[in-house]
C-alpha positions in Angstrom: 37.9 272.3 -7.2 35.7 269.7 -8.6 36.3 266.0 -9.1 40.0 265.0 -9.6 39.1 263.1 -13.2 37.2 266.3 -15.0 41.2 267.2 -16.3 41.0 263.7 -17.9 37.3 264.1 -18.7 38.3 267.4 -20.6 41.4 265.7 -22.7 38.9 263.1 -23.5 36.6 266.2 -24.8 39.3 268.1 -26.8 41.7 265.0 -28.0 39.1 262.0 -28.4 41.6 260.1 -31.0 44.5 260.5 -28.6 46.2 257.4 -27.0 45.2 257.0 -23.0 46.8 253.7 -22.8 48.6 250.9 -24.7 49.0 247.5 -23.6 50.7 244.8 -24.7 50.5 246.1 -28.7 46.8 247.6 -28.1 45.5 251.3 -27.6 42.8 252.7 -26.0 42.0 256.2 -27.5 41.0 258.7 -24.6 37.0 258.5 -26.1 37.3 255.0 -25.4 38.8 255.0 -22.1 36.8 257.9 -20.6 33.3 255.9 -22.3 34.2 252.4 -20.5 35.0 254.4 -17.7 31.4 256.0 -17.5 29.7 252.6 -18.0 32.0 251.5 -15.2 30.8 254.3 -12.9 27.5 253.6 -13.7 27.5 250.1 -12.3 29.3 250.8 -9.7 26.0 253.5 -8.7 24.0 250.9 -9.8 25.5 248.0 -7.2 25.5 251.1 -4.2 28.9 253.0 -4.6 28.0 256.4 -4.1 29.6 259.5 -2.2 32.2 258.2 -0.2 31.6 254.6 -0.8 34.9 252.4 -0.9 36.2 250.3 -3.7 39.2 248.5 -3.6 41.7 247.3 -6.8 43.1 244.2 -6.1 45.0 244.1 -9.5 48.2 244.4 -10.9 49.1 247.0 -13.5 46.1 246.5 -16.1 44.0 248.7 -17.9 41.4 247.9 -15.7 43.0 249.2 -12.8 43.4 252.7 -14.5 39.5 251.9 -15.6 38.7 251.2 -12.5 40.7 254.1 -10.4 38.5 256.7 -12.8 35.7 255.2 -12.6 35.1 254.8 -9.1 36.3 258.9 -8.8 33.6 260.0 -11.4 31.1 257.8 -9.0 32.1 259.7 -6.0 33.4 257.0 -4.3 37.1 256.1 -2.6 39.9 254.0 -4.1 42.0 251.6 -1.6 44.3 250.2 -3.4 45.6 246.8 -2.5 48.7 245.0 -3.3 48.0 242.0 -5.6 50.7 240.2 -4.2 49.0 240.2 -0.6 47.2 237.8 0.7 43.6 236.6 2.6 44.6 237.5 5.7 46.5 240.9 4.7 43.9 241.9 2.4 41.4 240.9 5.4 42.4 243.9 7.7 42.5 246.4 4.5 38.6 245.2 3.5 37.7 245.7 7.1 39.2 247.9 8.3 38.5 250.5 5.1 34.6 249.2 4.8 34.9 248.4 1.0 31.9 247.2 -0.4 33.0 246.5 -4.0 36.0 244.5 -4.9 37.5 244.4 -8.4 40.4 241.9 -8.4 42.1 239.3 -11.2 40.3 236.3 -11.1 42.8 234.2 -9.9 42.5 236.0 -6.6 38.8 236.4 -6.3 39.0 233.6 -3.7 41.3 235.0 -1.4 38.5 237.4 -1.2 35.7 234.7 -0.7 38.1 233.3 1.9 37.5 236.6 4.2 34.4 238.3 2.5 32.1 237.5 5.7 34.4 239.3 7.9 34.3 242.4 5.7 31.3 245.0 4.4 31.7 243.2 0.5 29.0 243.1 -1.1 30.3 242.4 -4.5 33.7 240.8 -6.2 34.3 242.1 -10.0 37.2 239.5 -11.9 39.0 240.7 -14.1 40.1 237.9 -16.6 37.4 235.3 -16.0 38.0 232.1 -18.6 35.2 230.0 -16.9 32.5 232.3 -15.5 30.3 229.7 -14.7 32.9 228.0 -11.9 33.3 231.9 -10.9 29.6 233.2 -10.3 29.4 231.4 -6.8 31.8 234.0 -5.9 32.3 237.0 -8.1 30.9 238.5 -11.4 32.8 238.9 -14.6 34.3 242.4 -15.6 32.8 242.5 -19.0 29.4 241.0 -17.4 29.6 243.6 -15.0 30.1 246.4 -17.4 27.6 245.3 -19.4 25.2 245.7 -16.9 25.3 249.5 -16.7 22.8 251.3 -18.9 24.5 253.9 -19.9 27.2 256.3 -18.7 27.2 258.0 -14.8 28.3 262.1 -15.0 31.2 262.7 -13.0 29.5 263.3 -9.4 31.4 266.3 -8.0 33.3 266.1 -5.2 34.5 269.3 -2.7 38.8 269.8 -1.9 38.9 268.0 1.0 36.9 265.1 -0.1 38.5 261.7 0.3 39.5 260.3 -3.1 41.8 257.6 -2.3 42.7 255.5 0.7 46.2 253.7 0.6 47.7 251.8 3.2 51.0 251.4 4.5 53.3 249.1 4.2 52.7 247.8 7.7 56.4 245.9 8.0 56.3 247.4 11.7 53.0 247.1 12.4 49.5 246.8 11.5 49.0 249.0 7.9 47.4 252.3 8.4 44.8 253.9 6.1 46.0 257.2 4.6 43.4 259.7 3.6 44.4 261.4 0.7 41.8 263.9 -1.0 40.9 265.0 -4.3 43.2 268.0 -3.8 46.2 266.3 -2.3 46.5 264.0 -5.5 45.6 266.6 -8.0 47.9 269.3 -6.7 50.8 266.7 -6.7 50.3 265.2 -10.0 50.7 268.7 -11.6 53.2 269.6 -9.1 55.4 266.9 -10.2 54.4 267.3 -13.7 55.9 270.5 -14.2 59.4 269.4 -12.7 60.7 267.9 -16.2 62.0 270.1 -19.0 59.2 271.2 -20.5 56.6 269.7 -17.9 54.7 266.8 -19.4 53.7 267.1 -23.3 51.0 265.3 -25.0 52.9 263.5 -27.4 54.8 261.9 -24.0 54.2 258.0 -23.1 55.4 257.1 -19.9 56.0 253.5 -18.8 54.0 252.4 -16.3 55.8 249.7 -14.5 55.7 251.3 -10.8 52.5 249.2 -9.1 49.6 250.6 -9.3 48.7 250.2 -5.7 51.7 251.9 -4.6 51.5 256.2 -4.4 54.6 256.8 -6.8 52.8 255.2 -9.2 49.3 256.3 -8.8 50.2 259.8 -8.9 53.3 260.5 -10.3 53.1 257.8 -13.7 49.3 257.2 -14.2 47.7 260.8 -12.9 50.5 263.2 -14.1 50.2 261.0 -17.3 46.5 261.2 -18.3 45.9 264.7 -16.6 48.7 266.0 -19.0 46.7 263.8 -22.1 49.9 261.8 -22.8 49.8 258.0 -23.2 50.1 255.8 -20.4 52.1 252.1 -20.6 51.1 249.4 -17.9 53.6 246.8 -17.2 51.7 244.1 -14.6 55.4 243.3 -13.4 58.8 244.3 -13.1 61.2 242.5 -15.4 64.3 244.5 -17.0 64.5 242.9 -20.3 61.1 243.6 -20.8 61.0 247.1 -19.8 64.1 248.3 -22.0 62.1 246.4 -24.9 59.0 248.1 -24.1 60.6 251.4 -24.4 62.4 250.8 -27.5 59.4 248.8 -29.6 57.2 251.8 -28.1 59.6 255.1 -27.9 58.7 255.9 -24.8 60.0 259.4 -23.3 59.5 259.1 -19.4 61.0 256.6 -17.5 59.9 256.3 -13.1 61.3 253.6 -11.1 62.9 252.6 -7.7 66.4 252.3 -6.9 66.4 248.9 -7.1 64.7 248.8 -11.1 67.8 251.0 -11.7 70.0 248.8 -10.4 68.6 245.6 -12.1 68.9 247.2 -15.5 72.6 248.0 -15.2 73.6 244.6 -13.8 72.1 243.4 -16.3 74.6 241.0 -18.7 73.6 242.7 -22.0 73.0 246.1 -20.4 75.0 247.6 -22.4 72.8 246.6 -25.6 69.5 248.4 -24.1 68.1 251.1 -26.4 66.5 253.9 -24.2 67.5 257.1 -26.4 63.7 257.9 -26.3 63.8 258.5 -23.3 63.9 262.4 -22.3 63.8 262.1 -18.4 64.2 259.7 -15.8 63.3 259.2 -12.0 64.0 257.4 -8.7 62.1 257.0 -6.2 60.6 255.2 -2.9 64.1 254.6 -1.5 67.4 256.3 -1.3 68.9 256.1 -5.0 72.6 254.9 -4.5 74.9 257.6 -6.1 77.1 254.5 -7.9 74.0 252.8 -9.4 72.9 256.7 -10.8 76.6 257.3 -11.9 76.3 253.5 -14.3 72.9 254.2 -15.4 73.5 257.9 -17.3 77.4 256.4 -18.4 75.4 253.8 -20.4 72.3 255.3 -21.8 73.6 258.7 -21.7 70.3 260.0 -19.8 70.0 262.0 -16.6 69.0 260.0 -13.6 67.2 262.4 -11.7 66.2 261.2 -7.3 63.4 262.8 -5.7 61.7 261.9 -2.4 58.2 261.4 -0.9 55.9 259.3 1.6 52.5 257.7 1.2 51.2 260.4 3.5 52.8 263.2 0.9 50.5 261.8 -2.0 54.0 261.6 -2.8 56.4 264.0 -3.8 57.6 266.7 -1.6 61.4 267.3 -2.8 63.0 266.7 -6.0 66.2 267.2 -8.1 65.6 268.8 -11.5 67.5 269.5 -14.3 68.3 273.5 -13.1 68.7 272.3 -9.7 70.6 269.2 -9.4 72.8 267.6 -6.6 74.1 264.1 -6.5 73.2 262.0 -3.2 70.7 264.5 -2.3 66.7 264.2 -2.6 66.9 267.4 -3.5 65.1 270.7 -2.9 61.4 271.2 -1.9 59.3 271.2 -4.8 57.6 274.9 -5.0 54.3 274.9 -2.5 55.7 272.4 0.0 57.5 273.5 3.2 60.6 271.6 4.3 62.5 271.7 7.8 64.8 269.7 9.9 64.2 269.0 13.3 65.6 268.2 16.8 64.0 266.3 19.5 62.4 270.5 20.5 61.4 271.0 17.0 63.8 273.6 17.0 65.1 273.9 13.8 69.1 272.0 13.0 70.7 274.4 11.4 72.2 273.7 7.8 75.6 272.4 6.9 77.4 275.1 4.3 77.5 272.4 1.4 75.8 268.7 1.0 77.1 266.0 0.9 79.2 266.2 4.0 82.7 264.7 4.2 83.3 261.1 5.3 84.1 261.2 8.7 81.5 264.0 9.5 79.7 263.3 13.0 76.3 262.8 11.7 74.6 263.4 15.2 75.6 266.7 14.8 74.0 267.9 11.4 70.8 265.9 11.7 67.2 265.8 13.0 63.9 264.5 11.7 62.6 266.1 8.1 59.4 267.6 8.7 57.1 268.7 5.9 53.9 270.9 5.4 51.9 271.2 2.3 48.7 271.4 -0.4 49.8 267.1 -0.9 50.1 266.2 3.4 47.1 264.0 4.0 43.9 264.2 6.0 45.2 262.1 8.5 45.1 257.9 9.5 41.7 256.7 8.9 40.2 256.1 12.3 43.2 256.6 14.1 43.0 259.7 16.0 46.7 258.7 18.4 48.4 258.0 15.3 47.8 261.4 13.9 48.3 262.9 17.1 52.1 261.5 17.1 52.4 262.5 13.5 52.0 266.3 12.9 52.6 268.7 15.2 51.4 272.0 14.8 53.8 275.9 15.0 52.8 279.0 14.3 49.7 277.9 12.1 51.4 275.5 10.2 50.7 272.0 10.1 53.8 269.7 10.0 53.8 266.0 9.3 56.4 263.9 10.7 58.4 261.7 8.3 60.4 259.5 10.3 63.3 260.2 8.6 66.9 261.0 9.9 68.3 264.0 7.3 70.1 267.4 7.0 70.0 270.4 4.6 73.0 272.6 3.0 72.8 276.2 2.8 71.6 275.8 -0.7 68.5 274.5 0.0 69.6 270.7 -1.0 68.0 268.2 1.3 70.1 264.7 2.5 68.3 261.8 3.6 70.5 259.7 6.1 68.0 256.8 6.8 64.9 255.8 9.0 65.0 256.5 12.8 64.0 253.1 13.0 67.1 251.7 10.9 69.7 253.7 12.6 72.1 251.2 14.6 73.9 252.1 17.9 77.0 249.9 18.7 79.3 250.4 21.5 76.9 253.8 22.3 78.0 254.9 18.2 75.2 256.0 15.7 75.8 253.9 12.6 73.3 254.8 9.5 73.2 251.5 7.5 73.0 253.7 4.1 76.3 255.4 4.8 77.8 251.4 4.6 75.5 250.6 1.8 76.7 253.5 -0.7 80.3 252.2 -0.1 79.3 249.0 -0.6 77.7 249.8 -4.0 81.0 251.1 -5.3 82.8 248.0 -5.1 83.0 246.0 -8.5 82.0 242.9 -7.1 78.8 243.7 -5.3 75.5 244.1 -7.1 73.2 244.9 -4.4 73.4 245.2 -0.8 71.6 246.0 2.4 72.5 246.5 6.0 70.9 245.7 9.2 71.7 245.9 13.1 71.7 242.9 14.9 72.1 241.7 18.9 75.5 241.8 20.0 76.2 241.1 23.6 79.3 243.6 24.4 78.1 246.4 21.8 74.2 246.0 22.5 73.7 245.7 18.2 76.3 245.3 15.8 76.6 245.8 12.1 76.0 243.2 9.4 76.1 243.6 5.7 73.8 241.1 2.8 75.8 241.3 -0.1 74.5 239.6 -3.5 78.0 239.2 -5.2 78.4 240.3 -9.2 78.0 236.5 -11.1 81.0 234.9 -10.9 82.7 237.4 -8.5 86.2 236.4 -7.3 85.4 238.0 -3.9 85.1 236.7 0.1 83.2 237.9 3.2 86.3 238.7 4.7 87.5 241.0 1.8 84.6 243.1 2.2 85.2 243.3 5.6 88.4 244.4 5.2 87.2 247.1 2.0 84.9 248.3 4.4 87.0 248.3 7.3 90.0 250.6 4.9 86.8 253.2 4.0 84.8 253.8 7.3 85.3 254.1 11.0 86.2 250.5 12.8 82.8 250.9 14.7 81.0 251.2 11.1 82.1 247.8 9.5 80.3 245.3 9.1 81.6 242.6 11.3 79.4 240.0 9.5 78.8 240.0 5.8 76.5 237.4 4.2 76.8 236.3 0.4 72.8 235.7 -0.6 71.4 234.7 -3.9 69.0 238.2 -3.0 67.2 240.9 -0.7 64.1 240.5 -0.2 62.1 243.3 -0.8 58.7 244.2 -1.4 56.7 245.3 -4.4 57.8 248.7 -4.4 61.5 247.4 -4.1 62.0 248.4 -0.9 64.7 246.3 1.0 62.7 244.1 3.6 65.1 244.8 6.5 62.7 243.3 9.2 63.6 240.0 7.2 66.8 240.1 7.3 67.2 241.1 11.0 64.7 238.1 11.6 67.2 235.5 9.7 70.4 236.5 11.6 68.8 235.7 15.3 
């Protein structure tokens, strides 16, 4: 295989008038995305980024960022993506430890990389949005002054399979973040892969709205590669608000909708929810996090659109099991998509065996249908940049297969239908009891006067940890801690409960939407 950008190099070829990507009421035809891209790339070469050379994105959802992704591919260099929300001294240890040498970044947050640039291998800071380029020259260049100082377009360089292509890192809530090495074949494979799961697969004529970060592997692959690979039109939104979303998709008819649970859940607690327009739409996602069954059940009763949930890692470039429209089951992840291999686990990596039908019953000993998900696949990374112990501890290897180790508590039906439980590291044992916080959570979802909710473990003398709920009430919601203890109490085991809920304003989470849970452990000691 050659270069992961010479599918978007060849739409560029064959459909030059054909929208890339629109932005706030502008287009970019594919012949003028691909040419910036080429005068990109050939700066980039011109300021030392060749073969394997590392550029980091310190942007939000732009069309620089998708510029800049593409270009520093056709240069033969390495993206690592950084969240723009991070910053000097968590964008420190991703400069360093990656050995980036080119930075482009807003301008706004070109000094946070100043502020750490001696302890890092960059050589240059590109700013995107510079409105005094004087004041910025001391420490970084402007884009279009950097652009214009290519002559000319670089040829793609080509690049083998198992070159890297991209290097995300982890979220690093437990630790410090880990580079993933993803190739040019993980990310291609998986951007077609995932491509072909909706009706149809991806058409030209689809636009997809592009609110998932950038930084952030659902996005990168699923929204922005499966989008221009596939010569559809691409949507940026540089952050997450509802209202703007559903009028993004109704002033531009978008077809394809990705987000997290917690997206979902914003748009249907919404107060004029019900006035959204999203008939364009013709398929919808959730991803990154387990998708509540209640907030999927309210989101198709009001725009009449299948909510589909699929499942993947960082290290799984992402995707490795989905629901589709043929093969559909409610609270599940679904099945592996075709080419990926899917088992669960116990603590022998002997295989659990499978429970006749998913979901199980309420009151169903979870210890006893569950292990660890294990996958193998074209999409499983390289491996932790420079960290041989981590990757020793995450694959292990079985009759010539490579598995990777996801960390995640789940069981299987006889169907094939995969059920994520939680995180190994969430799981909560009170009184010597296994309690899996999203079990709680899903009933908590389902009560008319919660709008989001999250639970933790925390210290408890007599029971070692002990459940606690965050609940962020419905506005104006005639309800009381003690009345969800008690709705909780009426649904689940007595050792599942929460025995402390907490009414807050709302979760924390990060970026991606992912629930913060280290936080809210942190607040309750």
């Amino acid at each position: 295989m050659a270069n992961l950008v010479d599918d978007v190099a060849a739409t560029a070829a064959e459909h030059p008038d054909a929208t890339a990507v629109g932005y706030r009421g502008a287009t970019w035809s594919y012949e003028e995305f691909w040419g910036e891209t080429g005068r990109l790339a050939k700066a980039l070469d011109d300021h030392g980024v060749d073969a394997d050379g590392r550029v980091a994105l310190y942007l939000p959802n732009l069309p620089q960022y998708v510029t800049g992704f593409h270009a520093t591919l056709r240069a033969g260099g390495v993206v690592v993506p950084m969240n723009p929300q991070y910053k000097a001294r968590e964008i420190g240890h991703l400069l360093a430890d990656s050995g980036a040498t080119v930075v482009i970044t807003l301008a706004a947050l070109a000094p946070m990389v100043a502020e750490v640039q001696d302890e890092t291998d960059v050589e240059h800071v590109v700013a995107v949005g510079a409105e005094d380029a004087d004041a910025l020259h001391d420490i970084a260049t402007p884009y279009a002054e950097f652009l214009a100082s290519a002559d000319g377009e670089l040829d793609v360089v080509d690049r083998a399979d198992d070159d890297l292509a991209c290097q995300p890192y982890t979220s690093g809530t437990t630790g410090t973040p880990k580079g993933v090495m993803l190739t040019h074949h993980n990310l291609a494979w998986n951007a077609r892969a995932t491509g072909d799961l909706m009706p149809g697969g991806f058409e030209a004529d689809d636009k997809m709205l592009g609110v998932l970060p950038l930084f952030h592997i659902y996005g990168m692959t699923v929204t922005m590669l499966g989008t221009l690979f596939a010569g559809a039109a691409y949507y940026p939104m540089p952050e997450w608000d509802a209202q703007a979303a559903a009028d993004l998709v109704a002033s531009e008819d978008l077809t394809i909708v990705h987000g997290v649970p917690a997206m979902y859940n914003d748009l249907v607690n919404q107060p004029n929810a019900e006035e959204f327009d999203l008939s364009s739409v013709r398929f919808a996602n959730s991803g990154g996090s387990s998708l509540p069954i209640e907030v999927m059940r309210r989101f198709e009763e009001l725009y009449d659109v299948d909510l589909f949930e699929g499942y993947g890692l960082t290290e799984t470039s992402p995707v490795t099991h989905a629901n589709r429209p043929d093969a559909r089951r409610p609270g599940s992840i679904g099945r592996p998509i075709p080419g990926v291999e899917s088992m669960v686990v116990d603590g022998n990596f002997d295989e659990v065996p499978p429970v006749e039908r998913g979901p199980v019953e309420e009151g169903t000993d979870l210890d006893d249908v569950t292990g660890e998900l294990v996958v193998s696949g074209p999409n499983v990374m390289k491996g932790y940049y420079g960290l041989p112990e981590a990757n020793e501890g995450a694959f292990t290897e079985r009759e010539g297969t490579r598995w990777f180790h996801t960390g995640d508590v789940a069981y299987r039906d006889e169907d094939d239908f995969y059920y994520v439980v939680d995180r190994e590291k969430h799981m909560i044992v009170t009184g010597g009891y296994n309690v899996y916080p999203r079990e709680v959570e899903e009933l908590l979802f389902e009560h008319e006067a919660i709008a989001d909710a999250a639970v933790v473990g925390i210290p408890d003398e007599r029971r070692g940890e002990t459940v606690k709920a965050f609940v962020v009430p419905v506005p104006d919601a005639d309800v009381t801690p003690d009345e969800i203890r008690e709705y909780c109490l009426t649904n689940l085991a007595e050792y599942k409960h929460p025995r402390e809920v907490a009414f807050v304003e709302e979760l924390p989470r990060t970026t991606t939407g992912k629930v913060q849970k280290f936080e809210l452990r942190g607040s309750s000691e």
